[in-house]
LONUVEX-327487 format. One record per atom (N, C-alpha, C, O, CB): x negated, y, z negated. Coordinates in steps of 0.05 Angstrom, whole numbers, padded with zeros to 5 digits, always signed. Glycine has a CB too. Example, Ala and Ser with C-alpha at 12.3 -4.5 7.8 and 13.67 -1.06 7.14 Angstrom:
-00264-00114-00156/-00246-00090-00156/-00264-00066-00156/-00285-00066-00169/-00226-00089-00181/-00257-00045-00142/-00273-00021-00143/-00258+00001-00157/-00268+00023-00161/-00282-00012-00114/
//
This chain:
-01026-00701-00877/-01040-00685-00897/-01046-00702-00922/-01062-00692-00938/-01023-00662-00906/-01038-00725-00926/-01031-00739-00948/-01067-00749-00947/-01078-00751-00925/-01001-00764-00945/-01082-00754-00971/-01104-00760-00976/-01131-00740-00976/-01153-00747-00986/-01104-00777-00962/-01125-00711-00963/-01139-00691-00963/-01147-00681-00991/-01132-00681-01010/-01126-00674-00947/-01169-00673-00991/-01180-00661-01017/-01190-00637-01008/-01201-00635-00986/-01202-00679-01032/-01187-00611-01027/-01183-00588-01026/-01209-00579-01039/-01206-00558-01051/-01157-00580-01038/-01234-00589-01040/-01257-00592-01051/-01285-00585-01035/-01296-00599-01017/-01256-00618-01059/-01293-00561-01045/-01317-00551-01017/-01339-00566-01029/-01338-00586-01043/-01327-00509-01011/-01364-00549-01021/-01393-00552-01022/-01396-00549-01052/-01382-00535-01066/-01410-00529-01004/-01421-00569-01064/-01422-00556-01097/-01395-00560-01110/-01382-00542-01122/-01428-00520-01098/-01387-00584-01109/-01367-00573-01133/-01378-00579-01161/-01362-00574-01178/-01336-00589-01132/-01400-00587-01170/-01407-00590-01195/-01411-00550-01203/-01423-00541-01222/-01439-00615-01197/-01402-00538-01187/-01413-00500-01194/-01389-00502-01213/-01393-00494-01236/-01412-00467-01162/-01362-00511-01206/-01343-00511-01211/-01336-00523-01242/-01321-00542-01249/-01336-00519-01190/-01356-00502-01261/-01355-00513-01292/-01341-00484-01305/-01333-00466-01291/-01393-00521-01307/-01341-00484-01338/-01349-00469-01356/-01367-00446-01343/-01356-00423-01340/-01362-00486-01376/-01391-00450-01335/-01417-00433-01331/-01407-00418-01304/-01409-00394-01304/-01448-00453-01327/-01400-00427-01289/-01390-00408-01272/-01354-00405-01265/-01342-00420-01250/-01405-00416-01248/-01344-00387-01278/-01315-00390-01289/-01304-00376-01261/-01282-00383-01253/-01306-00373-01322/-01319-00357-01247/-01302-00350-01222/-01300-00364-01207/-01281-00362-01192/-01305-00333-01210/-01322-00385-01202/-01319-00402-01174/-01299-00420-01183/-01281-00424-01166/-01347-00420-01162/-01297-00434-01209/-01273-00450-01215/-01251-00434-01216/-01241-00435-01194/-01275-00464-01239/-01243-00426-01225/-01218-00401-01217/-01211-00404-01193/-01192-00417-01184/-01226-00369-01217/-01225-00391-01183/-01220-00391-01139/-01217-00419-01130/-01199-00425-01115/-01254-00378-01116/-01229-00431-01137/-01223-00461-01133/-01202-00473-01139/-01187-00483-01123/-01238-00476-01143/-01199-00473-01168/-01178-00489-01176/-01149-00475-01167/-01129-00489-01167/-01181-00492-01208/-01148-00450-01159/-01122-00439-01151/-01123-00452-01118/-01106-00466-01108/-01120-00399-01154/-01137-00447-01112/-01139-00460-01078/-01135-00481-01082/-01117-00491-01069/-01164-00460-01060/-01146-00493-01097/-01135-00529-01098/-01108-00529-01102/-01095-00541-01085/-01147-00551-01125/-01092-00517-01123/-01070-00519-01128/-01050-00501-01106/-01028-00509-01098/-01069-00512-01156/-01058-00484-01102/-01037-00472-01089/-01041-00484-01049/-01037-00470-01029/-01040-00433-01098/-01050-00509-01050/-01047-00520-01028/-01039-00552-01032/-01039-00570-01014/-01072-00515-01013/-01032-00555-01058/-01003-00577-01058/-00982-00567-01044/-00973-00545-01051/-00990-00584-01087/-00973-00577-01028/-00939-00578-01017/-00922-00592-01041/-00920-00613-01053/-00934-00601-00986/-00910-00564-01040/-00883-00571-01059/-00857-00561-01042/-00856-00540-01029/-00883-00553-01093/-00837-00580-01043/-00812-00568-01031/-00804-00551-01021/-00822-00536-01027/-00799-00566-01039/-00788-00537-01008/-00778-00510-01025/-00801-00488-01020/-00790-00471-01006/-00775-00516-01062/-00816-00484-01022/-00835-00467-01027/-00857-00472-00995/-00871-00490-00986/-00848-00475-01059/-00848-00442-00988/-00875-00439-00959/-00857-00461-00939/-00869-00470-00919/-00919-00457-00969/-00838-00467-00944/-00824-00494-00929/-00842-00516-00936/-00843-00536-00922/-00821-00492-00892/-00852-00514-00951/-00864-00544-00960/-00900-00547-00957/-00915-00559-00972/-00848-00570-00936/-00907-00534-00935/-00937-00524-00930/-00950-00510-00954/-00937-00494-00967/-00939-00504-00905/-00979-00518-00961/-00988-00514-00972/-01011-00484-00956/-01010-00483-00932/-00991-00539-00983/-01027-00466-00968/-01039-00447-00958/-01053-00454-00925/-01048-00441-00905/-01057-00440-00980/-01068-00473-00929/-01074-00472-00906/-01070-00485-00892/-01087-00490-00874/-01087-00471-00903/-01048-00493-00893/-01026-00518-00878/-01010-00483-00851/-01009-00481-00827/-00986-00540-00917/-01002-00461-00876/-00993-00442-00865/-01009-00420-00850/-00998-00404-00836/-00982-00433-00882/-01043-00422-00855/-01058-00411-00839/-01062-00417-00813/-01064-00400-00795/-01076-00411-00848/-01065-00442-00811/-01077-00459-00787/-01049-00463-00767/-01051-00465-00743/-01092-00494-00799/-01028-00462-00778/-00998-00467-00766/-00988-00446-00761/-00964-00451-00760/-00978-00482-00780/-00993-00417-00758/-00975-00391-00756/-00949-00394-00747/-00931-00386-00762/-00985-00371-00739/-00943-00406-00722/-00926-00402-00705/-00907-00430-00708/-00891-00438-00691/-00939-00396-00678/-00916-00444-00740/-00892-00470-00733/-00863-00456-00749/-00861-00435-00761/-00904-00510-00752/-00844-00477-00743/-00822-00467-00750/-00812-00479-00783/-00804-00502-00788/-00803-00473-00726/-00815-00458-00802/-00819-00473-00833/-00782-00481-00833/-00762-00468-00825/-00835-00443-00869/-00785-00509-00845/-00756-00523-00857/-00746-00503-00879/-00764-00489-00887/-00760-00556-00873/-00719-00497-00891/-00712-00486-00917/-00722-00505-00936/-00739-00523-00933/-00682-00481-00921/-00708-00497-00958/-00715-00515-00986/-00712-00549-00978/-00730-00564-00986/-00688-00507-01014/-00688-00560-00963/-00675-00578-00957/-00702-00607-00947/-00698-00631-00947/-00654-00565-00933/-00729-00588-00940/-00747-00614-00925/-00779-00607-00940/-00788-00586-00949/-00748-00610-00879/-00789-00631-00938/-00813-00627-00954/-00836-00614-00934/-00858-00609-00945/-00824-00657-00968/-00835-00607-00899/-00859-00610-00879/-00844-00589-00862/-00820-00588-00866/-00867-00641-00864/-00855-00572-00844/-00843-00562-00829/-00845-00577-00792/-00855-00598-00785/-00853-00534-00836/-00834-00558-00777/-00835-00570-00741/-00859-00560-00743/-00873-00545-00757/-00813-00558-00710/-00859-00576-00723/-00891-00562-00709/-00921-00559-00724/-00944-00557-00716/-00886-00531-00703/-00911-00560-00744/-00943-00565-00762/-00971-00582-00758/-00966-00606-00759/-00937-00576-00786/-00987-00579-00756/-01007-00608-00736/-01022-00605-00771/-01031-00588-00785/-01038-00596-00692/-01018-00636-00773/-01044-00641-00800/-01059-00637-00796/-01070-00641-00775/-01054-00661-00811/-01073-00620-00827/-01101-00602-00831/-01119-00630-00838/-01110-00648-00852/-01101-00573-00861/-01148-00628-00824/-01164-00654-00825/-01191-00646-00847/-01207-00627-00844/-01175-00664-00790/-01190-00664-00866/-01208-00661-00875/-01235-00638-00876/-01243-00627-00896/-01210-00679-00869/-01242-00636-00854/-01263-00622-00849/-01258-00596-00857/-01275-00582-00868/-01269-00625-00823/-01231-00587-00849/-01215-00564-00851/-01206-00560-00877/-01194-00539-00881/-01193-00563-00833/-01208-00575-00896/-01193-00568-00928/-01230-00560-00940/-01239-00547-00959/-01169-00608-00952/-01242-00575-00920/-01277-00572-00938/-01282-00546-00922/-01281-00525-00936/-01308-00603-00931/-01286-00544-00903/-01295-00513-00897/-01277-00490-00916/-01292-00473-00924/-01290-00507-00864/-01248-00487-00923/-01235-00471-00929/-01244-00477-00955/-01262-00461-00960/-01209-00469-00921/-01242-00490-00969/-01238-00494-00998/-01274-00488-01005/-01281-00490-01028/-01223-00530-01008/-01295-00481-00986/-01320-00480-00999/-01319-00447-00988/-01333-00430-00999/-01348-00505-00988/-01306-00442-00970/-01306-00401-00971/-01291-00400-00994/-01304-00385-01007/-01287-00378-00940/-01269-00407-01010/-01259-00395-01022/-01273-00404-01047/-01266-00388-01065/-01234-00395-01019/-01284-00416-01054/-01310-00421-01078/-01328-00396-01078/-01330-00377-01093/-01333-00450-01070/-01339-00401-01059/-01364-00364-01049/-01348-00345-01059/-01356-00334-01079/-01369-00350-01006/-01326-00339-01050/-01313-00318-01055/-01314-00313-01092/-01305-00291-01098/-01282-00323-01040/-01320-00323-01106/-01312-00329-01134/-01350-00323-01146/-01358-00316-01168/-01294-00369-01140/-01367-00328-01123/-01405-00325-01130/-01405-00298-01141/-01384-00287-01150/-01432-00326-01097/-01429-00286-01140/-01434-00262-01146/-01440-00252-01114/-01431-00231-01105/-01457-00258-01169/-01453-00268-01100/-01447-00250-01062/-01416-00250-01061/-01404-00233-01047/-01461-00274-01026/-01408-00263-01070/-01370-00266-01065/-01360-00247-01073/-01343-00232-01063/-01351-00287-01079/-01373-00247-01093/-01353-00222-01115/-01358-00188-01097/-01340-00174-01090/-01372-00219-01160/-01384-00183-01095/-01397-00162-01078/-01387-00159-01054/-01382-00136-01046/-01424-00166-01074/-01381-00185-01035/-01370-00183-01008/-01343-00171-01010/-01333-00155-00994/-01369-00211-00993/-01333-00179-01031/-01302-00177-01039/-01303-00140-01055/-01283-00126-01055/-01292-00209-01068/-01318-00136-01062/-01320-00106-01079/-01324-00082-01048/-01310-00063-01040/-01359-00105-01108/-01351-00095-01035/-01351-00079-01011/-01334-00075-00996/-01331-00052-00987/-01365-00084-00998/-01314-00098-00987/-01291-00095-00977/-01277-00073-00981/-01273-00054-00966/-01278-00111-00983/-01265-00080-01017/-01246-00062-01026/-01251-00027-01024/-01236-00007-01021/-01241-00072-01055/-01278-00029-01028/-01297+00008-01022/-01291+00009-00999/-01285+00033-00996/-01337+00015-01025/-01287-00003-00976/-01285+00010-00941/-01253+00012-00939/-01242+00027-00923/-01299-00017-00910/-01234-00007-00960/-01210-00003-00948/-01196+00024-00961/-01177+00035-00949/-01194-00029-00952/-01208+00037-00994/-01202+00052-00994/-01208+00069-00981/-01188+00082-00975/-01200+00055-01008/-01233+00079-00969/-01244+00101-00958/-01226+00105-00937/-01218+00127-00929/-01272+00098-00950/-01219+00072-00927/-01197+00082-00895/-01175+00092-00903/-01167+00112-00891/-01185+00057-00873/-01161+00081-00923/-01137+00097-00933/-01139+00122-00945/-01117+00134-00946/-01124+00082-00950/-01158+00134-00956/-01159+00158-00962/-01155+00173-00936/-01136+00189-00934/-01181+00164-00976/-01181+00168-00907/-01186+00178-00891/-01151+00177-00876/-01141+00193-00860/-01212+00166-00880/-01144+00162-00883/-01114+00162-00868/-01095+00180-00877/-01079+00192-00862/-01100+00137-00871/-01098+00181-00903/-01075+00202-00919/-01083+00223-00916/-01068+00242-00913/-01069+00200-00948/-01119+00228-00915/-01123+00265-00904/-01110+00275-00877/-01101+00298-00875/-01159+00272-00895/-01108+00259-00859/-01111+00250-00826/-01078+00258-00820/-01071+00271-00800/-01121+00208-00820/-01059+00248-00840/-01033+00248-00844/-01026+00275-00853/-01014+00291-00838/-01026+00227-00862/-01035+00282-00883/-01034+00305-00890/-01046+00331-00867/-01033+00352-00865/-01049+00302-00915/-01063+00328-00855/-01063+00352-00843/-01043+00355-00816/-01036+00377-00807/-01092+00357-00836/-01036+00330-00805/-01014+00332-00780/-00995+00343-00799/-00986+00365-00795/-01003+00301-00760/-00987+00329-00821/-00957+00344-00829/-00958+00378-00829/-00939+00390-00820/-00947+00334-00862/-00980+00390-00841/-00984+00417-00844/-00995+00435-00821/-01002+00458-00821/-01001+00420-00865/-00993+00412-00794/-01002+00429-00770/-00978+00429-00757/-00973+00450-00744/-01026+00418-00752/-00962+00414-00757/-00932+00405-00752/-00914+00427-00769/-00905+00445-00756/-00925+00369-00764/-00909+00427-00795/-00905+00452-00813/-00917+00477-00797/-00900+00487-00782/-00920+00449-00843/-00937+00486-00796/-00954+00505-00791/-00932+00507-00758/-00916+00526-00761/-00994+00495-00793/-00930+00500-00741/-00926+00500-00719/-00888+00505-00715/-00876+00523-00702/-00940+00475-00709/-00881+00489-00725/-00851+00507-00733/-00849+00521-00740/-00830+00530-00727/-00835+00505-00744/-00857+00541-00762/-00860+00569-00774/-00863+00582-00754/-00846+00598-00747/-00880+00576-00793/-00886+00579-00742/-00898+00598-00705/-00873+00597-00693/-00865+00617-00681/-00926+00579-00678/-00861+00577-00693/-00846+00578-00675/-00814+00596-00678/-00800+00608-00661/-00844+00550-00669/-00811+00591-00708/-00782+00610-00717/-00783+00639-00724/-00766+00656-00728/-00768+00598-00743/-00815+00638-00723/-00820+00672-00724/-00826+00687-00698/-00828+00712-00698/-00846+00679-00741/-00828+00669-00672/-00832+00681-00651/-00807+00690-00634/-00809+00702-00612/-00848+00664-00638/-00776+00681-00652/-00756+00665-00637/-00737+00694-00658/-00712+00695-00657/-00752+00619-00641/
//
């Protein structure tokens, strides 16, 4: 992992003038240093690309099984998570959040009425009895 840069497409966007794409950036840059201790030592997408390795405790800086993330792979990730910070980013990311409430509403109606058909259906049943 050692020499990888965490740096997508455009990084000159990554000013003052556009403060979300640097934001999203600069946390992705940072929060994919390996530090100790932390994530077993993997940095974000050290832990994406590796699901199934086995993370060390505090005690090791790398985990088993981990296969080094290549270049190509810190530039593809690190330029979605720039987008994500655009104004299509921001929108992709707003639309999201509008479908996941709608599902969770639709879930808690969905919920609420089994409980009160479930209710509803024991009553039938202790008044028939």
């Amino acid at each position: 992992m050692s020499g990888v840069k965490h740096i997508g497409n455009c990084p000159e966007r990554r000013s003052i003038y556009n403060p979300a794409e640097m934001i999203y950036a600069k946390e992705w840059e940072r929060k994919n240093k390996r530090q100790p201790g932390l994530n077993g030592g993997l940095g974000y997408l050290e832990m994406l690309l590796n699901p199934n390795s086995k993370r060390l405790s505090s005690f090791g800086p790398c985990s088993f099984g981990a296969k080094d993330i290549t270049q190509r792979d810190a530039f593809v990730a690190a330029t979605v998570i720039q987008w994500l910070g655009t104004n299509v980013g921001g929108c992709f990311i707003e639309e999201c959040e509008k479908i996941i409430k709608e599902r969770e509403e639709e879930f808690r109606a969905a919920q609420l009425t089994a409980r009160r058909l479930v209710t509803d259906m024991g009553m039938n049943l202790r008044v028939q009895f």
